[in-house]
ZAMARGU-4260 file (C-alpha; in steps of 0.2 Angstrom, whole numbers, plus 5000, padded with zeros to 4 digits):
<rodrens>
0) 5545/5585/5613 | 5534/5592/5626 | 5523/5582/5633 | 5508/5592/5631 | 5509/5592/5611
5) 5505/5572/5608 | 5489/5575/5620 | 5483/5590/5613 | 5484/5586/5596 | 5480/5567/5600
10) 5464/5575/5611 | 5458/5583/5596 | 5460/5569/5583 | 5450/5558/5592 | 5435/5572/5593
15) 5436/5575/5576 | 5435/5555/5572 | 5422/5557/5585 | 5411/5570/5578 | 5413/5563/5560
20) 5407/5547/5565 | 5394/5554/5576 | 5387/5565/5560 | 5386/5548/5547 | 5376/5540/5559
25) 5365/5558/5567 | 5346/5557/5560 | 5340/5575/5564 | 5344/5591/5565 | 5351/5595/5583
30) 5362/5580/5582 | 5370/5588/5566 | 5374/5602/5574 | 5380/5592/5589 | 5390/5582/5579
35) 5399/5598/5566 | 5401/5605/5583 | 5414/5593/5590 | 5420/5589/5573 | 5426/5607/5574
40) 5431/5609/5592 | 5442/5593/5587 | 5451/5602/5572 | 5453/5619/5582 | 5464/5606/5596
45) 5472/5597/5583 | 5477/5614/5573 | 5483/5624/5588 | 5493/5609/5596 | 5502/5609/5581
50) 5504/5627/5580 | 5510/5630/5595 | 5519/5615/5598 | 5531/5621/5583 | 5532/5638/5590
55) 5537/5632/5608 | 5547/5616/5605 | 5563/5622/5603 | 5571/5605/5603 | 5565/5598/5587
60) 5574/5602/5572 | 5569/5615/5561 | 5562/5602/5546 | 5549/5593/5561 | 5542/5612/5563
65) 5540/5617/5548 | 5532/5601/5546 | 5519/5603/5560 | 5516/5621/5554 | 5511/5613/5537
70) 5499/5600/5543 | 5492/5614/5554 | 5487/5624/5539 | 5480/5609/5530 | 5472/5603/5544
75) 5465/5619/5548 | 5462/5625/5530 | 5454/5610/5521 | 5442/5601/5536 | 5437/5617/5545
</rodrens>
């Protein structure tokens, strides 16, 4: 596995945890908008890690890319 994958897609987990914990606790509007904002920066790095990841890493087997290429698409389809 490169070693850029795990970051990537670790980078954007942890702003999507980041920007839905940040919008529970937000009291107006501007921090709304604050928060959906790095709620949707976080899904755009996890979903294109992931993407990409499974289109450059050719040393995974076939099953663990298709694999990240589904949780891509879920990822990307049902949170964004």
């Amino acid at each position: 596995m490169k070693s850029w994958i795990p970051g990537v897609v670790g980078l954007g987990i942890l702003l999507l945890f980041i920007g839905v914990v940040y919008g529970v606790y937000a009291e107006d509007q501007d921090a709304m908008e604050t928060a959906s904002a790095v709620e949707d920066v976080g899904v755009f790095l996890t979903g294109i890690g992931l993407i990409l990841g499974a289109l450059v890493d050719e040393g995974e087997d076939k099953i663990v890319r298709l694999g990240m290429l589904i949780a891509a698409a879920l990822i990307i389809g049902l949170i964004w």
